[in-house]
C-alpha positions in Angstrom: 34.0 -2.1 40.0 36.9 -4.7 40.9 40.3 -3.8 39.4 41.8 -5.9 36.8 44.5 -8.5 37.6 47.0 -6.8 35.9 46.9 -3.5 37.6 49.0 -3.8 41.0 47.3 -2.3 44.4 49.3 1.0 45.3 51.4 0.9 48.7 49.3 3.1 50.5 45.6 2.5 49.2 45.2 0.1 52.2 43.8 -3.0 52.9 40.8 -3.9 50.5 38.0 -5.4 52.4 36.2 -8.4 50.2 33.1 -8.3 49.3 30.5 -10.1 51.1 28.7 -12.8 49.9 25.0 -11.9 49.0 22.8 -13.3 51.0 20.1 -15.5 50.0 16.7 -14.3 51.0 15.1 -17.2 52.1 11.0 -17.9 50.8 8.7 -16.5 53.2 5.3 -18.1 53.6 3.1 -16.5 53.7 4.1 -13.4 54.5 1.5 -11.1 56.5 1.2 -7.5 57.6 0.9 -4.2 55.6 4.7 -4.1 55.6 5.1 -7.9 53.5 2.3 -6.9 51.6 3.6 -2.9 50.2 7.0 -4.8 49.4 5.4 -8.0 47.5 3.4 -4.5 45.1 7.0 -2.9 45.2 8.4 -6.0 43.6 5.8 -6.7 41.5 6.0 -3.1 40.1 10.1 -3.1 39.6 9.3 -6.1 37.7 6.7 -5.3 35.5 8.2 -2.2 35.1 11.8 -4.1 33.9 9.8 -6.5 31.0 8.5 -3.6 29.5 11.7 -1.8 29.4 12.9 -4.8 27.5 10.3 -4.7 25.4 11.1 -1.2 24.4 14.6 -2.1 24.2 13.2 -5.0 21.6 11.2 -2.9 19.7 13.9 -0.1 19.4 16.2 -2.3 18.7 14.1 -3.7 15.5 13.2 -0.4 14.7 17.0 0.4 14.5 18.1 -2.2 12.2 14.2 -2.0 10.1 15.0 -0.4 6.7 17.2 -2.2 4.1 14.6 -5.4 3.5 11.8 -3.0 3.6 13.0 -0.7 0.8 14.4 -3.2 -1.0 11.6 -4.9 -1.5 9.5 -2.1 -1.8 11.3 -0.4 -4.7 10.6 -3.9 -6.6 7.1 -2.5 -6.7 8.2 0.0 -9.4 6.2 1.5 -12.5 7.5 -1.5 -14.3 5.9 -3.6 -11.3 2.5 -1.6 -10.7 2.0 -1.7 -15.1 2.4 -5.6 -14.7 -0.1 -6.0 -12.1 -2.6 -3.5 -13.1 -2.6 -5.5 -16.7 -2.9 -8.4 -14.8 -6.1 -7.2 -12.9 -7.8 -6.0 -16.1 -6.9 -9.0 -18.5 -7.8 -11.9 -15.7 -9.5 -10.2 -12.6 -9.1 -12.0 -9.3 -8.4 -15.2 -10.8 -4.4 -15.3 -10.3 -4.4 -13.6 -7.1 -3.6 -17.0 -5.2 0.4 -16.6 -6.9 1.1 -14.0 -4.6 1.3 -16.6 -2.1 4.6 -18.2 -4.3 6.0 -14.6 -4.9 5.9 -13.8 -1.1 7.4 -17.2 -0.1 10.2 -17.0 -3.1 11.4 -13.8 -2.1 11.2 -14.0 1.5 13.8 -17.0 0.9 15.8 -14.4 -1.1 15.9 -11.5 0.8 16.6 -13.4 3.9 19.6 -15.2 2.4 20.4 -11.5 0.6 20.7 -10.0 4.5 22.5 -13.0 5.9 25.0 -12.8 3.2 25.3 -8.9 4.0 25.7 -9.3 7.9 27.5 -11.8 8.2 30.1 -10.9 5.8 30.0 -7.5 5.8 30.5 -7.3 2.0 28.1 -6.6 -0.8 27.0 -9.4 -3.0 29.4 -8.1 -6.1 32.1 -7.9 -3.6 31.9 -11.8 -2.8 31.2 -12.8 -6.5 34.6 -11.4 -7.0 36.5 -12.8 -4.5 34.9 -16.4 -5.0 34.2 -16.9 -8.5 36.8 -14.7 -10.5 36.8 -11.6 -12.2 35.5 -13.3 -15.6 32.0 -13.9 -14.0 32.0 -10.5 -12.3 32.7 -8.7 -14.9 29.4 -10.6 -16.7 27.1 -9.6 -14.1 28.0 -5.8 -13.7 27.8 -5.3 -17.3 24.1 -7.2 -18.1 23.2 -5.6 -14.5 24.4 -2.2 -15.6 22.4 -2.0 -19.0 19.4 -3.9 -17.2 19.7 -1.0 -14.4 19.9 1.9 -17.3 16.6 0.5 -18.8 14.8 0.2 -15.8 15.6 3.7 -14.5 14.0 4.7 -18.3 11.2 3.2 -16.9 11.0 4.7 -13.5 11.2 7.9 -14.9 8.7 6.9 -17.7 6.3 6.2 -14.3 7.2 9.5 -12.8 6.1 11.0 -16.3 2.6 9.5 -16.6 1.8 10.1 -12.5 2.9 14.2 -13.7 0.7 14.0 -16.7 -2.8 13.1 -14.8 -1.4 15.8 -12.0 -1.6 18.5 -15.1 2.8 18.9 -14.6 4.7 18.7 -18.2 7.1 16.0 -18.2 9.7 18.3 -19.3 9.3 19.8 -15.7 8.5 16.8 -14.0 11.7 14.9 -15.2 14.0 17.2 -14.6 13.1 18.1 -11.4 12.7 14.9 -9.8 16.4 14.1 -11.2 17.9 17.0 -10.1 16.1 16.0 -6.6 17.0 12.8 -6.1 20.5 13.8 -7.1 21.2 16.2 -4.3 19.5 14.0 -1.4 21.6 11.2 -2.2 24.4 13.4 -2.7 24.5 15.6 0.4 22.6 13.0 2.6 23.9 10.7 5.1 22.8 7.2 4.6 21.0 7.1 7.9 19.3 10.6 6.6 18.2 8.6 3.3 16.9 5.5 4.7 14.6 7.3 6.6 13.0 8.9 3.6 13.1 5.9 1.8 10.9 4.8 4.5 9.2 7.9 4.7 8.0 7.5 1.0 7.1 4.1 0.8 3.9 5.2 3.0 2.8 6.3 -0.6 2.1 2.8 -1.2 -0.6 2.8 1.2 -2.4 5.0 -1.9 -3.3 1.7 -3.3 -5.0 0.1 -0.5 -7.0 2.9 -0.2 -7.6 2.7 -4.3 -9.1 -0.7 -3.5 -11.3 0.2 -0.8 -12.7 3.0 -3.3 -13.3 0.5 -5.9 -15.6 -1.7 -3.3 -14.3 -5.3 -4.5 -16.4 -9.0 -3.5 -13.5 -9.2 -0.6 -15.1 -12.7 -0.3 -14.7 -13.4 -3.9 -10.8 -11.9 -3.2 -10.3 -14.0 -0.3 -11.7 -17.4 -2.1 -9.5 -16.4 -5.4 -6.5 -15.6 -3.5 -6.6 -19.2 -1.8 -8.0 -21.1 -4.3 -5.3 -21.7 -7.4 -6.9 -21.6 -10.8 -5.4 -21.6 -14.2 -6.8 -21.1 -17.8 -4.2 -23.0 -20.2 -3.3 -20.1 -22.5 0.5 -18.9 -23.6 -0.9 -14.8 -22.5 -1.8 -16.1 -19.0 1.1 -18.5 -18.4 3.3 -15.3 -19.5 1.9 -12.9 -17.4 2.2 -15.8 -14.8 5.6 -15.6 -15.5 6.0 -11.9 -15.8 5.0 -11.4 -11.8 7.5 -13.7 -10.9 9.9 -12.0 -12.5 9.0 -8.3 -11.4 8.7 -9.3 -8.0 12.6 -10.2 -7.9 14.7 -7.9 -9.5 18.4 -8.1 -9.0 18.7 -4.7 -8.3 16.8 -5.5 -5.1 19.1 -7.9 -3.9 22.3 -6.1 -4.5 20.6 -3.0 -2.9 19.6 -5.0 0.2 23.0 -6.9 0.4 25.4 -3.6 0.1 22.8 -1.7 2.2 23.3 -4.0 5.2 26.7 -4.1 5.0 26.6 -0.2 5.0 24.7 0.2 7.8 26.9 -2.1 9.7 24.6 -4.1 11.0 26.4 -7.3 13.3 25.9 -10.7 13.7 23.9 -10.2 17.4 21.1 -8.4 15.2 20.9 -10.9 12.0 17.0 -12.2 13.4 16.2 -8.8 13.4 17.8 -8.2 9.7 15.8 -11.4 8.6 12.6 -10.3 10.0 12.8 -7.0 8.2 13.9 -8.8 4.9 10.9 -11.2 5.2 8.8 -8.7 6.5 9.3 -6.3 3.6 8.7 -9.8 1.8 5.4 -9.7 2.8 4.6 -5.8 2.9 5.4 -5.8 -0.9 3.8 -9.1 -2.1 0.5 -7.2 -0.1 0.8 -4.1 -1.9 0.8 -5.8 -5.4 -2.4 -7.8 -4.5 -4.1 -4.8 -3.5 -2.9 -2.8 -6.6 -4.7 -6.4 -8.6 -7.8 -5.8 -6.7 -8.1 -2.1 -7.7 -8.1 -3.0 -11.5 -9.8 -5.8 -11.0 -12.7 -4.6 -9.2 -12.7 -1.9 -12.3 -11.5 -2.2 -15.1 -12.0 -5.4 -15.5 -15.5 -5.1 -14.8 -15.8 -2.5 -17.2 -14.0 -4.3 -20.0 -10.9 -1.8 -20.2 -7.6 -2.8 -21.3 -4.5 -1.2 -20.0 -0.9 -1.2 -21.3 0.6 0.5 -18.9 0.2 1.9 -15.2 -0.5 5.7 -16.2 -3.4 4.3 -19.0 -4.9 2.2 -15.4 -5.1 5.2 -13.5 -6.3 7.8 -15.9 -9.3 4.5 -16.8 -10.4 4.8 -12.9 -12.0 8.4 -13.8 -15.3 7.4 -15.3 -15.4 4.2 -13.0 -14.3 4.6 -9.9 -14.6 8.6 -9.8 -11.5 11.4 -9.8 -10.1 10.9 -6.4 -9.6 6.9 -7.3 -7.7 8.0 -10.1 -5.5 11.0 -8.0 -4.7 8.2 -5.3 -3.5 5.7 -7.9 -1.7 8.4 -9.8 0.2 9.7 -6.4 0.7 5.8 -5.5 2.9 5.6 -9.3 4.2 8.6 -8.4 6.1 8.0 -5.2 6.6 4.3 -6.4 9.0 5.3 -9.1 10.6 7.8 -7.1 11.4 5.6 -4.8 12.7 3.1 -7.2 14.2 5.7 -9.2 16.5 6.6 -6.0 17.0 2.9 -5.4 18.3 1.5 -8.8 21.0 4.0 -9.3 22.4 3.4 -5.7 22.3 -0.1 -6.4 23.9 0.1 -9.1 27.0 2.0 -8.0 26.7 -0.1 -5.0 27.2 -2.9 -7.3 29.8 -2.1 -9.5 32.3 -0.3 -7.3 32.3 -3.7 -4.9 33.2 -5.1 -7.9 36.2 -3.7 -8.8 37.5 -2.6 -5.4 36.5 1.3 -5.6 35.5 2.8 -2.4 32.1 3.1 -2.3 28.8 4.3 -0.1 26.6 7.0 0.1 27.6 10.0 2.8 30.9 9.8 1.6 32.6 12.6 0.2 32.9 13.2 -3.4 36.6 13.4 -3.7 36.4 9.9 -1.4 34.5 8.0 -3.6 34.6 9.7 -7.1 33.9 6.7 -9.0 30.8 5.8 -6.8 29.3 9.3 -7.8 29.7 9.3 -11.1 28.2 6.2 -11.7 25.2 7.0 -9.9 25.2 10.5 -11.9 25.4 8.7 -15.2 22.8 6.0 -14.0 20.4 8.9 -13.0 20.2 11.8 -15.6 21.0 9.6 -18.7 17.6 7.7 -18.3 16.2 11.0 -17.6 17.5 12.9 -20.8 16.5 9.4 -22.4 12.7 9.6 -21.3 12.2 13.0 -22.6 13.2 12.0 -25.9 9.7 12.6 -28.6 8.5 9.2 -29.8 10.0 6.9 -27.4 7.6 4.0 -26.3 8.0 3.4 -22.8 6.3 0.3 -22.9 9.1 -1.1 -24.7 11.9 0.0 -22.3 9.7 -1.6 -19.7 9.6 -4.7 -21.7 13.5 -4.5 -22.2 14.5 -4.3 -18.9 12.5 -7.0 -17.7 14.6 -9.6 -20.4 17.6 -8.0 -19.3 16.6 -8.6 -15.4 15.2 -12.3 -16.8 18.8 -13.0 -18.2 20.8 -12.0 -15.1 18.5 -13.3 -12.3 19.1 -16.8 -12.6 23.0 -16.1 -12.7 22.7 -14.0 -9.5 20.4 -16.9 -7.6 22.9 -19.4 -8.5 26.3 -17.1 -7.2 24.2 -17.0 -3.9 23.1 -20.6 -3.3 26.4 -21.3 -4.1 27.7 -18.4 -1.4 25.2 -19.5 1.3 26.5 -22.4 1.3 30.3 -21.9 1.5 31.4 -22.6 5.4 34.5 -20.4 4.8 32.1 -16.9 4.5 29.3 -17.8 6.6 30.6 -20.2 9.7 27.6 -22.1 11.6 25.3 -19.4 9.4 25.4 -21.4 6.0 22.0 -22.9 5.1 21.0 -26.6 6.1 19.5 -29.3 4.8 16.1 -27.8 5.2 16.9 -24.5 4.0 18.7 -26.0 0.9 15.4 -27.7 -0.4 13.5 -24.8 0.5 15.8 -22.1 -1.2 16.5 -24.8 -4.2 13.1 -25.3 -5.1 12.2 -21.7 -5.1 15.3 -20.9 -7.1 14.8 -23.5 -9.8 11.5 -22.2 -10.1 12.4 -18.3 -10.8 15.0 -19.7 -13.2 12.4 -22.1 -15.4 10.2 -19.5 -15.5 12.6 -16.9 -16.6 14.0 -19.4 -19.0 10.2 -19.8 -20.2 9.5 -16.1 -20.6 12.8 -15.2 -22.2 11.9 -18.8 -24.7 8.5 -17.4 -25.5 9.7 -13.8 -26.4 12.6 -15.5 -28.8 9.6 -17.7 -30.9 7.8 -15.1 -30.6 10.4 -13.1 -32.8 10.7 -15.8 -35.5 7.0 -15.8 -35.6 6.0 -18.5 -33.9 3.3 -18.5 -31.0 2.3 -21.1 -28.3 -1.1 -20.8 -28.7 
């Protein structure tokens, strides 16, 4: 190892010989003899045996950074999500299948500019709507995102209820004890410790591929349907059009995936990597929810059975698809609002400490990040004590939290074309021209059709219908 410039060469070390120039091994052809030919296997081996320690190195590298993308896009697939598409399978079959192909495309584009944001700034989305667009605005989104947030843990825990129900558990057991779990891992365990069972639980959601195997679907009639658009004209259809759109992007998924990268502290050398695990999760969920379609559709929609809600799908599968159909779906809910339940409180204090400058992140001690805690605390057991309550309808805090999500989705889209786009955060990393149309497009979609669903629900209240 030379010595550096600066460091001056003792008196007595002696003179320092220099290094020799390396010698150019000149091309030998063709080399013969059992000597030429052992070295040529020698090489051959070093170098094969050099690729595939990059390759490891590759793949451990990806594996390192794998995680935020992939949860955050797999808690999207929540007991709000899984009701939406099992209604969807039984109302209309395979017929909308092909708009999974728009909902994997539009939040693949969101997600990847979610992790960008995150890596290359190193702040959490709330963080850099505070810092570029005032406190006014801020303030807006944490509030709308905080009641949004409370409803749709109501309905994570409402999902955790009706998986406990067909597994014989009162929810009075269930509730609490899934609270009071999901309080102490977060609580006591590193976030490296955490992400690994968020990944570690989303393997639940391979419950529902097997569910649609059991149900034996026409995969060819799948296949046709899924790349084939087709649309009845009909204000039900065109809402529940609508409705997957909207439950495949929540904003609690994007300020999860934002603060998560940023907590992990994952640098600018590894942002490919961070985008292929944002699209890739992309993908993984947009998968999960066609197979969850299939599974009603294949059922109860051959069967005539209409379904209000995921727990009401999986308990239908009994008599149709047989006991363990209905077990796998059941245990699929389950760990799918769990997951989600974990997820939207984190988010949440994520979210709102960025905001307003608290310290924040999960492994930090309590007295370190106090305000952090108790938000997630109050985000947790509150929709916990709330689901337990006698004659609440969960349907309807479903249905709540998806206008709530409706009204602050399009504000969040906008604050991040806008931040994508600002040279001063993101350097040579803001989006081009392509990108712009791409991302642009698939924004002003999201927000027409959230602007359609939330237009329906208000003539809808005043007693007028589209049909």
């Amino acid at each position: 190892m030379s010595r550096p410039p600066s460091v001056e060469r003792r008196p007595n070390s002696g003179p320092q010989r220099e290094a020799a120039p390396r010698r150019r091994r000149l091309p030998v052809a063709p080399r013969l003899g059992a000597l030429a030919r052992l070295r040529d296997r020698v090489e051959n081996r070093e170098f094969l045996r050099l690729r595939m320690r990059f390759r490891r190195r590759g793949a451990l590298a990806f594996l390192a950074v794998m995680g935020p993308g992939l949860i955050a896009a797999l808690a999207g697939n929540d007991a709000g999500g899984i009701t939406t598409y099992s209604v969807m399978g039984a109302d209309t079959g395979f017929r909308l299948l092909w708009i999974f192909l728009l909902t994997t495309l539009t939040l693949g584009i969101v997600q990847e500019m979610a992790a960008r944001l995150g890596v290359v700034t190193g702040q959490g989305l709330s963080d850099l709507i505070r810092d570029r667009f005032g406190v006014r605005w801020t303030a807006f989104a944490m509030v709308v995102l905080l009641v949004a947030n409370l409803a749709n843990t109501v309905a994570e825990f409402a999902g955790i209820a009706a998986a406990a129900i067909i597994f014989g558990v009162p929810p009075i057991i269930a509730v609490p004890v899934s609270a009071i779990a999901i309080w102490a891992l977060v609580l006591f365990a590193s976030y490296r410790a955490l992400e690994r069972v968020f990944l570690v639980v989303s393997l639940v959601f391979i419950a529902y591929i097997a569910s649609a195997v059991l149900a034996r679907p026409d995969w060819a009639e799948v296949t046709r349907e899924l790349l084939t658009p087709s649309f009845q004209p009909s204000s039900g259809e065109l809402l529940l059009m609508v409705a997957i759109v909207g439950t495949t992007i929540a904003p609690f998924m994007i300020f999860y995936l934002q603060s998560a990268v940023a907590e992990k502290g994952i640098d600018e050398e590894e942002l490919r990597l961070e985008q292929a695990d944002a699209v890739g999760g992309a993908v993984a969920t947009n998968v999960i929810a066609v197979f969850i379609v299939v599974a009603t559709a294949a059922t109860l929609f051959v069967a005539g059975v209409h379904v209000t809600s995921a727990g009401d799908a999986a308990a239908a599968l009994t008599p149709i698809a047989g006991p363990a159909a209905t077990v796998i779906f059941a245990l699929g809910l389950f760990g799918a609002s769990m997951l989600a339940a974990t997820i939207v409180p984190i988010s949440t204090a994520f979210a709102v400490t960025e905001a307003f400058g608290w310290e924040s992140g999960v492994g930090k001690r309590f007295s370190d990040a106090r305000a952090f805690y108790v938000l997630y605390t109050f985000v947790l057991f509150v929709p916990a004590a709330f689901v337990l309550l006698p004659g609440l309808d969960p349907i309807a805090v479903i249905v709540a939290s998806q206008y709530l999500q409706g009204l602050l989705l399009p504000v969040v889209l906008i604050f991040m074309y806008l931040l994508v786009n600002d040279r001063r955060l993101l350097g040579r990393h803001v989006n081009g021209r392509r990108r712009n149309i791409i991302a642009g497009a698939s924004i002003a979609l999201v927000v027409a059709l959230d602007v359609a669903l939330l237009g329906s629900q208000l003539l809808s209240v005043v007693g007028i219908t589209l049909d």
